[in-house]
C-alpha positions in Angstrom: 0.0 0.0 0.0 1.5 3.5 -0.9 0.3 6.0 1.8 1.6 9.6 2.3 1.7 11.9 5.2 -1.8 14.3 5.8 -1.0 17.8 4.2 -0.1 20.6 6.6 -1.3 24.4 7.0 1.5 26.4 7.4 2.5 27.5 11.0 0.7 30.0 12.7 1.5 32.0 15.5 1.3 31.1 19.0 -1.6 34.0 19.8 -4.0 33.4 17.3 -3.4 29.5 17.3 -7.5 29.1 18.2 -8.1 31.5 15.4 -6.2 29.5 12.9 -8.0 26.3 14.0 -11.0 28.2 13.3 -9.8 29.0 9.8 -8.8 25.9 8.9 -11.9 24.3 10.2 -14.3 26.4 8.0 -11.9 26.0 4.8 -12.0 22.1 5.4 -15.7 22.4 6.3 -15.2 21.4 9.7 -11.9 19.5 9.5 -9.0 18.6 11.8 -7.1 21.5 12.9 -4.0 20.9 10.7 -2.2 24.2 11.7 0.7 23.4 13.5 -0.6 24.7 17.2 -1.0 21.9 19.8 1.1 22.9 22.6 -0.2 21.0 25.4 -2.3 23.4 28.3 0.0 25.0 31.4 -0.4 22.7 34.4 1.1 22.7 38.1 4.4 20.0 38.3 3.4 16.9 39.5 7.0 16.3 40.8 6.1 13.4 43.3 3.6 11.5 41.5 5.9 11.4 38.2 8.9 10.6 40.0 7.1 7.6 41.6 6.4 6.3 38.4 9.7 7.1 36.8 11.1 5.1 39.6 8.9 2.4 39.2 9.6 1.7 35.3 12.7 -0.2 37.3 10.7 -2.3 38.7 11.4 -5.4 35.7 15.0 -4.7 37.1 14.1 -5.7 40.9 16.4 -8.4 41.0 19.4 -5.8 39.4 18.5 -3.1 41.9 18.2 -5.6 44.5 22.1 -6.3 43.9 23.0 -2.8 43.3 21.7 -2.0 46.7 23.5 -4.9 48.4 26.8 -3.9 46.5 26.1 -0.3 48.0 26.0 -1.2 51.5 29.2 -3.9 51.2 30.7 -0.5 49.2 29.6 2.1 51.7 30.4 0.1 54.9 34.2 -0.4 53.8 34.3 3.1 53.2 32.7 4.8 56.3 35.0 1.8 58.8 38.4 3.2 57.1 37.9 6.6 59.4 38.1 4.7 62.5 41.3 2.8 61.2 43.0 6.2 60.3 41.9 7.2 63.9 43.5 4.6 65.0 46.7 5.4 63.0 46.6 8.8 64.6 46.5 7.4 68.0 49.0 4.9 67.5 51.6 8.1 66.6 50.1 10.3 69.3 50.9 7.7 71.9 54.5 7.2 70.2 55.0 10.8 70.6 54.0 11.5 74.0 55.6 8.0 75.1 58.9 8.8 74.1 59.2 12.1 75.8 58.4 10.5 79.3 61.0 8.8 81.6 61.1 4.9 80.9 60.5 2.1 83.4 57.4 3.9 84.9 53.8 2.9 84.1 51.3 4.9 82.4 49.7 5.5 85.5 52.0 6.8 87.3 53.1 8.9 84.2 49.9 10.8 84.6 49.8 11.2 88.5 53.1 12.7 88.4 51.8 15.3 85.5 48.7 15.9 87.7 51.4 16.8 90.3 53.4 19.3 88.3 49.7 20.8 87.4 49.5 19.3 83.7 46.2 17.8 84.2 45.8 18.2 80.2 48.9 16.1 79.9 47.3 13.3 82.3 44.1 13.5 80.5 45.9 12.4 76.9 48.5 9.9 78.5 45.4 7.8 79.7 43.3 8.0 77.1 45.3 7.5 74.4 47.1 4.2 76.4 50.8 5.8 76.2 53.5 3.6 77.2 56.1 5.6 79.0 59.6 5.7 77.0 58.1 3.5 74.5 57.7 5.6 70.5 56.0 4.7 67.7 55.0 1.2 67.2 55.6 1.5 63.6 55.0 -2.6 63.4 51.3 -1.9 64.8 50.8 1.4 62.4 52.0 -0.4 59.6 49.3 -3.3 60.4 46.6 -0.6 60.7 47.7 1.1 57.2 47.4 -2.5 55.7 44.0 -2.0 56.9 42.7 1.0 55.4 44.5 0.4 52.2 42.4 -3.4 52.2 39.5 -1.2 53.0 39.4 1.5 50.3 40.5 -1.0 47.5 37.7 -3.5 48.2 35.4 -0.4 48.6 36.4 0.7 45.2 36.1 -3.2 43.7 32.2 -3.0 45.0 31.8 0.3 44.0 33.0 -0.5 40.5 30.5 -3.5 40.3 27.5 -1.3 41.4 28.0 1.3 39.0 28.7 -1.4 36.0 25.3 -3.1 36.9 23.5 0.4 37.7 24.1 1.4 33.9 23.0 -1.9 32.0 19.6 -0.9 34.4 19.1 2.9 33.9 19.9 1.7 29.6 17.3 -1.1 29.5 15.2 1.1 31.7 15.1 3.7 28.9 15.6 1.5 26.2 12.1 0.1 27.4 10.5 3.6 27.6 12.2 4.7 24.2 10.6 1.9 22.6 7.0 1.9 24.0 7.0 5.9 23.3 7.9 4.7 19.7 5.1 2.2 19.3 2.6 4.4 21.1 3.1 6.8 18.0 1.8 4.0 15.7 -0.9 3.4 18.2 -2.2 7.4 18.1 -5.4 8.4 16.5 -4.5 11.1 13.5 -6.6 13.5 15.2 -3.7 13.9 18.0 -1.4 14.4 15.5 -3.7 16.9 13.8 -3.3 18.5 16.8 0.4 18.5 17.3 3.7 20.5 16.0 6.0 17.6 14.8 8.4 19.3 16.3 6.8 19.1 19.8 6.6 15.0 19.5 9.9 15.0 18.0 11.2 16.7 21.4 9.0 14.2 23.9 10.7 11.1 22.2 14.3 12.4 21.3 15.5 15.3 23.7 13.1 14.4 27.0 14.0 10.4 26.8 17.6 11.3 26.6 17.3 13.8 29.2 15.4 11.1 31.7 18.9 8.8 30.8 21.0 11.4 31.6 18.9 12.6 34.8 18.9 8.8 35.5 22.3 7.6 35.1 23.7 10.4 36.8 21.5 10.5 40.2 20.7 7.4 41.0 23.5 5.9 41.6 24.9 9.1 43.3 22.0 9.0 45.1 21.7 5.8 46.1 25.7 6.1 47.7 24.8 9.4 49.2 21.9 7.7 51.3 23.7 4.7 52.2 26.4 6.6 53.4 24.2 9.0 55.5 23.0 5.8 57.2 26.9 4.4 58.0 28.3 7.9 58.7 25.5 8.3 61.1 26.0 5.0 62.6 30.0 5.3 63.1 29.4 8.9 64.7 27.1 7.5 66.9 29.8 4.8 68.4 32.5 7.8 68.4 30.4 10.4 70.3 26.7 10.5 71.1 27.2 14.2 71.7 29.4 15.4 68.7 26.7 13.5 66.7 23.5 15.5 68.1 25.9 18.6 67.0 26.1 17.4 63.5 22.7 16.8 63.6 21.5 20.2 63.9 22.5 20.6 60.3 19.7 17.9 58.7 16.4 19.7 59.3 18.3 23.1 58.6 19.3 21.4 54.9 16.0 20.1 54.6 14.2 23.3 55.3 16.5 25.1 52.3 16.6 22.2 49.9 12.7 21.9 50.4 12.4 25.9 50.0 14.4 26.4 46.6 13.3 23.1 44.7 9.8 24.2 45.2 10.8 27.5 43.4 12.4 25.5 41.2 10.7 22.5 39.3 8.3 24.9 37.8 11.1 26.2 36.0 12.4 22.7 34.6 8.9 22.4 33.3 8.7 25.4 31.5 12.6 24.9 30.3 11.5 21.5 28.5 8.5 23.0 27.3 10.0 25.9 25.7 12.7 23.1 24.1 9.7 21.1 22.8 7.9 25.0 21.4 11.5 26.1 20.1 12.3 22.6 18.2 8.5 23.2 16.8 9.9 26.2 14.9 12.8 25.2 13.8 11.1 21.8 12.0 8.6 24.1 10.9 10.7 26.4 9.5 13.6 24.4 8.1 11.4 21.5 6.1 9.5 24.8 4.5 12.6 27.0 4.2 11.8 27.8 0.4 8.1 29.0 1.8 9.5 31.3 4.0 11.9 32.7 1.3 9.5 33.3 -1.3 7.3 35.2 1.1 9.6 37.5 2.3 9.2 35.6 6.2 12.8 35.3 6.7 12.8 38.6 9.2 9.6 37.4 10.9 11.2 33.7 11.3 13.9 35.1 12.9 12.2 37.0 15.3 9.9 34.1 16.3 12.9 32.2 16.7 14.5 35.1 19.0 11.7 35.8 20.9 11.3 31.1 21.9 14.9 31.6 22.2 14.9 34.2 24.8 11.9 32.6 26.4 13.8 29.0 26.6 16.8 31.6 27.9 14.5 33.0 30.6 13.0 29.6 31.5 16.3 27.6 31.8 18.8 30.5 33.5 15.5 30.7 36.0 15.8 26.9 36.8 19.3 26.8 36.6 20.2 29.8 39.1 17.4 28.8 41.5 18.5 25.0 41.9 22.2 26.3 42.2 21.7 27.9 45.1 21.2 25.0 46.7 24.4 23.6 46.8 26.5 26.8 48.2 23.8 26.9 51.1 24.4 23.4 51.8 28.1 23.5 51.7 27.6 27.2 54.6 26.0 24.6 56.5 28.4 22.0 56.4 30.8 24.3 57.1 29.3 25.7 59.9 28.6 21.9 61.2 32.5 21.4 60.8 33.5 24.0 62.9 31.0 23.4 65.9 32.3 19.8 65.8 36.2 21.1 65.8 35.5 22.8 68.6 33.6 21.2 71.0 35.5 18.1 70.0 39.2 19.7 71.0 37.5 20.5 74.4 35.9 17.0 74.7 40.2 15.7 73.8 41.4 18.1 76.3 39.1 17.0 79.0 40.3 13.2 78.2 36.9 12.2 77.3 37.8 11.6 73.7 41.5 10.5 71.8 42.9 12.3 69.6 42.2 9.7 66.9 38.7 9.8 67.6 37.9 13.1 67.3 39.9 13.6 63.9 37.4 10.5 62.5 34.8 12.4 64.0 35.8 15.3 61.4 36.1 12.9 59.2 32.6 11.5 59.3 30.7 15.0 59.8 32.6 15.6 56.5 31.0 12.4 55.0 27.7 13.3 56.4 27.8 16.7 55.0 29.1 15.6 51.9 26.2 13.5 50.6 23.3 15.8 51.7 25.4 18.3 49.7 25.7 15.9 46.6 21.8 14.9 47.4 21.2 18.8 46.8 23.3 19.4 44.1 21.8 16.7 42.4 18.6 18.4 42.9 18.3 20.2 39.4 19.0 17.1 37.4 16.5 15.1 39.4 14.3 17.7 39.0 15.0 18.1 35.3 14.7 14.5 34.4 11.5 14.2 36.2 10.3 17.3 34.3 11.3 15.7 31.1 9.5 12.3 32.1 6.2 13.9 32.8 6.5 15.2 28.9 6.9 11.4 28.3 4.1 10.4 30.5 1.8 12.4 28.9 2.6 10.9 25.6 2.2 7.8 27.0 -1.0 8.5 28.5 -3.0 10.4 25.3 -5.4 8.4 24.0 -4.8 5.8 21.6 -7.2 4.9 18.5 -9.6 2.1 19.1 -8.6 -0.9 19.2 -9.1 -3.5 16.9 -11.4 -6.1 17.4 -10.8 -9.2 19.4 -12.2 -11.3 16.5 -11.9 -9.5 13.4 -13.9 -9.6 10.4 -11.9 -10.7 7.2 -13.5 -10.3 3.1 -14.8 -13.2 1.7 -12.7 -11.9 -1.5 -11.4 -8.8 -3.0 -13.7 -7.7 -5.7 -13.4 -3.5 -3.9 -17.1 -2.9 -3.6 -17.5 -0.1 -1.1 -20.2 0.8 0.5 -21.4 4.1 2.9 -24.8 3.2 4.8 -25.8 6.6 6.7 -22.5 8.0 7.4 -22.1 11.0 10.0 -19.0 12.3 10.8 -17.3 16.0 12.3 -14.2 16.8 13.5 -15.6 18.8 15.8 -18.8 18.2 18.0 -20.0 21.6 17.2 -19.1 22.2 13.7 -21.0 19.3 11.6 -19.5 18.5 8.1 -20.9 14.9 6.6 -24.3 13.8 8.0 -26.2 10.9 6.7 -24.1 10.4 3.8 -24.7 7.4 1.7 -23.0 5.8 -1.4 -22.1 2.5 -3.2 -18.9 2.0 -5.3 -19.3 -1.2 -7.0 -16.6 -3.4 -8.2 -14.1 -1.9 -10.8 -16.1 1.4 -10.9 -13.8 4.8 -10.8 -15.9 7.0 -8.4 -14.8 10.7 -9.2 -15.2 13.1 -6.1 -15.5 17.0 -6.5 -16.1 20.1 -5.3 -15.2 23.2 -3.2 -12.3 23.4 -0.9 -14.0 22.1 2.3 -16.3 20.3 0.9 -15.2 17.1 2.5 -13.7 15.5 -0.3 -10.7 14.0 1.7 -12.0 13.3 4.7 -14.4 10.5 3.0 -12.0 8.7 1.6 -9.7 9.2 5.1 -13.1 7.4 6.5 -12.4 4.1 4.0 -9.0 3.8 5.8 -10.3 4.3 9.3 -8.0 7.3 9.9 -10.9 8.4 11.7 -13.9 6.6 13.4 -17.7 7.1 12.5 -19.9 9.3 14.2 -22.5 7.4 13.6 -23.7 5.2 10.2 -21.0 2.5 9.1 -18.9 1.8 6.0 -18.7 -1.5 4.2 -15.7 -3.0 2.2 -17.0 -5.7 0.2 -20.0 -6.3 2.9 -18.3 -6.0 5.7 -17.9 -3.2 8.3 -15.0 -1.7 8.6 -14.9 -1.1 11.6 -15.3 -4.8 12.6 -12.1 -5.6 10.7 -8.6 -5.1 11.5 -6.9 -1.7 10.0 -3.9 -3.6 8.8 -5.9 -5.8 7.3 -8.6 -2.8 5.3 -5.4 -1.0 5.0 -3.3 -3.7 3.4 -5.9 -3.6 0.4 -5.9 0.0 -0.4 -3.4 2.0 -2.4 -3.7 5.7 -2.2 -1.7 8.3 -3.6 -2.0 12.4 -1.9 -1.5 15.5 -3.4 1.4 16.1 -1.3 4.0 13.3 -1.9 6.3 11.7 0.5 9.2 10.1 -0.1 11.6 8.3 2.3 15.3 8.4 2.2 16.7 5.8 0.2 17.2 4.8 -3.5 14.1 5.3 -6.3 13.9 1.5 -6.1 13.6 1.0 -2.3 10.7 4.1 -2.7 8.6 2.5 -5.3 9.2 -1.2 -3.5 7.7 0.3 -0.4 4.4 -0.1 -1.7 5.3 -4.4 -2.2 8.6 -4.8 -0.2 8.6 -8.3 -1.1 8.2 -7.2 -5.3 11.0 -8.7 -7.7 13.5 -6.5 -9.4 11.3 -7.3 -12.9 7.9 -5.9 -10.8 9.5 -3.2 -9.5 10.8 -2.2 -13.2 7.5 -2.9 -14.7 5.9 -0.4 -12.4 8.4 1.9 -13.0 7.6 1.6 -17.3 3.8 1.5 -16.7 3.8 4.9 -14.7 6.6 6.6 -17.0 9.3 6.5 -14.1 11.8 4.5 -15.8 12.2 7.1 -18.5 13.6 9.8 -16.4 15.2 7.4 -14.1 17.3 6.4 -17.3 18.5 9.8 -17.5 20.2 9.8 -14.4 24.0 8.7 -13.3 22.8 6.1 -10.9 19.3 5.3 -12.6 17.1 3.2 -9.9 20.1 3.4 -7.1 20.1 7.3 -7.0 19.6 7.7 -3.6 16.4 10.8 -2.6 17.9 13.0 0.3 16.0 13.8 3.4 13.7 16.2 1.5 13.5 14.8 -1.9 14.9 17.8 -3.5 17.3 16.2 -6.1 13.9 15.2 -8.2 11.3 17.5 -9.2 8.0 18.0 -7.7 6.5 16.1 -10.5 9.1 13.4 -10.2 8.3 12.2 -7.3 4.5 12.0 -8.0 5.7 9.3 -10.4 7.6 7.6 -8.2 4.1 7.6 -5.1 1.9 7.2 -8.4 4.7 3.5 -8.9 4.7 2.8 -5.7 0.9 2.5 -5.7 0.8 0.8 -9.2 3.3 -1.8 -7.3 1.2 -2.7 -4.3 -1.6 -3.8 -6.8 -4.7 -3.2 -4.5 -8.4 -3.8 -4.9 -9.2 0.0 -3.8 -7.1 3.0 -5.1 -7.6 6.5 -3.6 -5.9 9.0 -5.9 -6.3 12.5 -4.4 -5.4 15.1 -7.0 -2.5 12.9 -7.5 -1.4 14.2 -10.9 -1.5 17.8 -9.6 2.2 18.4 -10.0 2.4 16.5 -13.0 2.9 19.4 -16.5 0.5 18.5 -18.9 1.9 16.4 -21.4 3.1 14.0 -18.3 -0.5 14.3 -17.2 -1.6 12.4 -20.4 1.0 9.6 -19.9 -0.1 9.3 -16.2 -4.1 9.5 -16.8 -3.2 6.4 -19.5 -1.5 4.8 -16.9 -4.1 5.6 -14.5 -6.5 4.0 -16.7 -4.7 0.8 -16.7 -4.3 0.8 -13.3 -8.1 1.7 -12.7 -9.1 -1.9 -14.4 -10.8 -4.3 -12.4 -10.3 -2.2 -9.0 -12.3 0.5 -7.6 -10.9 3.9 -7.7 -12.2 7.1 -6.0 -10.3 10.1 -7.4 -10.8 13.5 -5.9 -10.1 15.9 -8.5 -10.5 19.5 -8.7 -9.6 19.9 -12.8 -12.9 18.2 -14.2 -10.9 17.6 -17.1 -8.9 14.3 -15.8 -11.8 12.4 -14.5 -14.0 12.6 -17.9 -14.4 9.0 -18.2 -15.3 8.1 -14.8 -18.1 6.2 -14.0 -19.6 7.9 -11.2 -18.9 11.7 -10.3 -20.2 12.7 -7.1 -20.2 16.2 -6.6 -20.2 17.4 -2.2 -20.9 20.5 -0.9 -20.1 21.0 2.8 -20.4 17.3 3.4 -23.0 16.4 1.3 -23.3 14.8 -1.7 -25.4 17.5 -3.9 -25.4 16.0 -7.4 -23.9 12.4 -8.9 -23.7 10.8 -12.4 -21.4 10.5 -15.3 -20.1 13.3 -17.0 -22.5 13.8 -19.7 -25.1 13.7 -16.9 -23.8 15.9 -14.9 -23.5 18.4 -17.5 -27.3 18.1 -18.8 -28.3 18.8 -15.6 -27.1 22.2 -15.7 -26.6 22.2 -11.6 -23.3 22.7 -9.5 -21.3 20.7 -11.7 -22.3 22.6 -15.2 -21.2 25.5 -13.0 -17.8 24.1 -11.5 -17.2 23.0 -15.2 -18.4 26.0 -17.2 -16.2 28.4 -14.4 -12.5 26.4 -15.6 -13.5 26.2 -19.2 -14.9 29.3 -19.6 -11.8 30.3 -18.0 -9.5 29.0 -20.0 -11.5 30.8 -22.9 -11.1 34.0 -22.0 -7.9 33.5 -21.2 -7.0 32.6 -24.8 
């Protein structure tokens, strides 16, 4: 089946966006709102509720994360012990120090009650509390062990840590390989009205930048996260065995980080939002504006373009420097904390040594570990804006995820008897929108082999009946038969898989001329694919070229003319041999003399399959066998050509208006 892409209205401006949508409604008669508006309505962040689910996409990966989490705490634990061990070192030299400037052969007590004597009492506090063996230095055997230690310590630390973050990745990358995929299949499983209703641009942002801003935000936090609150938990533990007191001190500083990192991300996810909405708006424009660059030229847009550029640019300036400079805060407040938490411990910490309540060692792991405890509620708040961003950026997703999909097919579909293409509209209703109507109680039959010719006024509804035939919209009301049964009872690949159709504005994909026209049969031989190309008067400008059927079309088909590559749709549909053919205004960009060739062509490929051609030059569907002519949805007058004409009604008119054109202009 050759399909094509729904034509587009060009862009229109953000502040008349319901306007346009008006426009385009009463120039299609009621139709979808093909001007590229769509940006999806201002809403509060739902920060919490998105995060949960962002966090529970992992849960396939329970038995990963399970291991993650267990390599975390064997990880942390090493790490937050090595402290002690260098407090240990440090008392180990201490002692060594003081021991070796006191008298040997005396004991330790009797060290100290002879410094209490002389009035030291600071000195007798530090020889028994740090176990100083009079005359005795370092025990550089002992130190040496204890080095051993923390070396063992922060190499198998590192060895865990390693393997956490190795199995974290292949997680967070399934994770959104998983979400990439189902946001790409949920695209196929969209109703065309929500793309009707939606800048390509906008979708292109959701499943491109926001997915690989939820990887980034992903991959960068969680395991960061994850360390941080394991080693709030061990820090807090370890203090807890140094010093009860010390640790109340350091305390003080949770609720105070809480309070600010509470106070600024409020101010601060809004901002995310509106950053990765004013991505989504600003990619909008560029698409818009690149794919019809030769538009904007040749109406002198180029200055206006610009400035609609500048003026998303500024706001996606505004939006992101807001969001940035509000979660940066955070992490210099955090770190005054901190600091302010390091020097309360240094001090009451050197009193608690010189009272000989504490050693030496264990207050400088004390320091230590209100560092680490700092340190992670820092990184947890630093970490803020990229949580917050990817969360933003996931709620974009979400909503994707969540629009509403096209009906789904039914559980036991209907399949045709045969193939013969007799068509069939029993009371058809249908409007785009609810209060604008366009067809009501429309019906026709297109029997087998007949070409059914479809005219009229822009508006008119031409396109959107035979959109109706391929289920690119549901019924109102009223149903459609293909060859007796309802189409809506059958499954759309199925209907579709019997239907060629060839628009007014063609699409081609990148590749060579032979993979285009195979698309409509890619399991056609070279000889089909060749014949088609002969039979719609492809091959003989595809001759003409260096690398005949291998040239390859670029992104926007611009190395073949606009008439080209109607030959090449017009092959692709001539390939895909189907029982129904929907041709609207498909020679349009054809010159005339080429417009003979094709109509012959046409003709051949109109044999023994129903065709419904919408045509607005009356002159290229002459020989049809039924002409219905529709006027805002209705079908006003029908009958052949000579029929039509005797009447003297709509169509005399529609006919007598281009001819009588043409006349005068001679």
């Amino acid at each position: 089946m050759s399909t094509a892409t729904p034509p587009r209205s060009p862009k229109q401006d953000a502040e008349t966006a319901e306007a346009a949508r008006g426009m385009a409604n009463a120039r299609r008669g009621g139709g979808p709102p093909w001007a590229g508006v769509g940006q999806p309505a201002e809403k509060a962040s739902t920060f919490l509720p998105s995060a949960k689910r962002l966090v529970g996409r992992l849960a396939p990966e329970r038995v990963g994360v399970l291991a993650v989490l267990a390599l975390g705490v064997v990880s942390v634990a090493l790490n937050v012990v090595g402290p002690l061990l260098l407090g240990a070192a440090t008392d180990v030299i201490f002692a060594g120090v003081i021991g070796r400037s006191l008298p040997p052969g005396v004991s330790a007590e009797q060290a100290a009650e002879a410094a209490r004597a002389r009035g030291d009492g600071a000195l007798a506090n530090l020889i028994e509390a740090h176990g100083v063996v009079p005359g005795l230095g370092i025990d550089f055997p002992a130190l040496g062990m204890v080095l051993l230690g923390v070396i063992a310590l922060y190499v198998g630390a590192a060895l865990f840590g390693y393997a956490q973050g190795y199995l974290l990745n292949g997680i967070v990358q399934r994770t959104v390989f998983t979400l990439r995929r189902e946001s790409e299949e949920k695209l196929h499983r969209l109703p065309l009205r929500y793309l009707d209703e939606q800048q390509r641009g906008e979708i292109l942002s959701r499943v491109t930048n926001d997915v690989d801003n939820v990887s980034t935000s992903l991959q960068q936090t969680l395991s960061q996260l994850l360390t941080s609150l394991l080693t709030i938990v061990g820090v807090l533990a370890m203090m807890l065995v140094v010093s009860p007191l010390l640790t109340l001190v350091a305390l003080v500083a949770i609720p105070l980080s809480l309070m600010l990192t509470t106070a600024i991300a409020k101010r601060s996810q809004p901002q995310f939002v509106a950053q990765w909405r004013g991505t989504g708006r600003l990619n909008a424009l560029i698409e818009e504006t690149f794919t019809g660059h030769e538009l904007v030229r040749v109406f002198g847009r180029t200055e206006r373009s610009a400035a609609d550029f500048a003026e998303r640019n500024a706001d996606l300036y505004e939006a992101s420097f807001r969001a940035q400079f509000v979660s940066g805060i955070i992490m210099p407040a955090m770190m005054f904390v901190g600091n302010l938490t390091y020097v309360a411990v240094a001090v009451i910490g050197g009193l608690r040594v010189a009272s000989g309540a504490l050693s030496l060692g264990d207050v400088q792991a004390f320091i230590q570990y209100s560092r680490q405890f700092t340190q992670p509620l820092t990184q947890v708040a630093s970490m803020a804006n990229l949580l917050q961003s990817g969360v933003a950026s996931a709620e974009r997703v979400f909503e994707l995820l969540d629009a509403p999909e096209q009906s789904p097919d039914p559980a036991v579909p209907l399949v045709r008897a045969g193939r013969a293409g007799r068509v069939a509209f029993e009371h058809v209703s249908f409007r785009y929108r609810a209060d604008t109507p366009l067809i009501e109680d429309l019906s026709l039959v297109a029997e087998p082999g007949q070409t059914v010719a479809i005219v009229g006024p822009t508006g008119a509804g031409k396109t959107t009946l035979v959109n109706l035939i391929l289920r690119f919209y549901e019924l109102d009301s009223g149903r459609i038969t293909l060859d007796g049964v309802d189409i809506a009872k059958m499954a759309r690949a199925d209907l579709r898989s019997g239907i060629g159709m060839v628009l007014q504005d063609t699409w081609l994909f990148g590749g060579t001329i032979r993979d285009n026209i195979a698309y409509g049969n890619p399991d056609a031989t070279e000889e089909q694919v060749l014949a088609a190309a002969r039979a719609t008067y492809v091959d003989r400008f595809v001759r003409s070229l260096p690398d005949g059927y291998d040239t390859v079309i670029d992104e926007e088909g611009s190395n073949v003319s606009a008439g080209e590559k109607q030959l090449i749709t017009i092959a692709r549909a001539f390939l895909a041999d189907p029982a129904l053919l929907i041709l609207d205004e498909a020679t349009s960009s054809v010159d005339t003399r080429t417009e003979v060739l094709v109509q012959r062509a046409m003709a051949a490929l109109r044999t023994d399959r129903t065709s419904f051609v919408i045509a607005h030059r009356l002159s290229t569907i002459r020989d049809a066998d039924l002409i219905l002519v529709m006027e805002a949805g209705r079908i006003v007058e029908q009958g052949t050509h000579a029929q039509l004409l005797a009447a003297g009604g709509v169509y005399r008119a529609l006919h007598d208006s281009q001819f009588a054109g043409a006349a005068a202009d001679r």
